[in-house]
N, C-alpha and C positions, 0 to 999 in steps of 0.2 A: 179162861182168864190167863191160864198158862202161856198159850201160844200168842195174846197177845201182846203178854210182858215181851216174849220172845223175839217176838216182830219188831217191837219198839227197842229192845236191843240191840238186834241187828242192822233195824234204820239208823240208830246215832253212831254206830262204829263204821258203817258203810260213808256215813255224810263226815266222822271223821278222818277217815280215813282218806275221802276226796281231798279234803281243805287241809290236809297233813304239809301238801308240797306247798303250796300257797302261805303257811304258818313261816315253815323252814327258811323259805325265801327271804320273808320280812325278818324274822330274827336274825337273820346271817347281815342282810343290810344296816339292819340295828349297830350288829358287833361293828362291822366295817366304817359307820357314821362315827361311831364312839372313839373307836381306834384314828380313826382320822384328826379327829377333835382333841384326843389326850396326848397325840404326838405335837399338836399346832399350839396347843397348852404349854407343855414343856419346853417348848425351844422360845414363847412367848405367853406367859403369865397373865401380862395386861390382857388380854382379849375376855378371862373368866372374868366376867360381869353379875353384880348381885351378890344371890347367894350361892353361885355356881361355884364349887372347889376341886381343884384336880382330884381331892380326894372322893369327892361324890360321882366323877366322871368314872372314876377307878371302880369303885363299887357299881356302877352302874353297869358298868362293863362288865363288870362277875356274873352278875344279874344276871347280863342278855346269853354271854357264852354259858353260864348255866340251862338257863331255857332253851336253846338251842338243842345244847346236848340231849338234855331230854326229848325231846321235840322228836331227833334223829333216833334215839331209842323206840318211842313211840312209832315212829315209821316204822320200824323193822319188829316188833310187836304186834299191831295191831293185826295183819293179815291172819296170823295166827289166831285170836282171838274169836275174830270173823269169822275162820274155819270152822271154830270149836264150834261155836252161836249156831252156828248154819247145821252143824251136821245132826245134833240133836232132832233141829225140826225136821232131814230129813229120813228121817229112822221114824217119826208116828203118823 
């Protein structure tokens, strides 16, 4: 049961670890969508429509550079982790 926890460990850090660059990508276009959006806000107000507020554009924005950052942590962590996972199984 051991080794198959162990396996199913290393499957989801391996498949996350693929999908890590793919994540990065779209959170970085996130920020850059946003950032585009709250600079076209500011110089023009009318365009927020509804219940759209510079101010929820603002936090959104925290939002996405927050997940990013992590994101980027997570990339330079995980291979690590993956090591750890792997070398266990290959010591029994």
């Amino acid at each position: 049961m051991e080794t198959l926890n162990q396996q199913l460990i290393e499957s989801a850090l391996k498949q996350r670890l693929n999908n890590i660059g793919y994540e990065i990508e779209q959170a970085s276009s996130e920020v850059s969508e946003l950032e585009k959006v709250i600079t076209k806000a500011k110089s023009n107000p009318s365009i927020l429509t509804g219940s759209v507020t510079l101010e929820g554009l603002e936090s959104d924005l925290l939002e996405a550079k927050s997940k990013l950052q992590k994101l980027g942590e997570l990339q330079k962590t995980l291979p690590e982790k993956l090591k750890n996972v792997q070398q266990p199984a290959a010591q029994n």
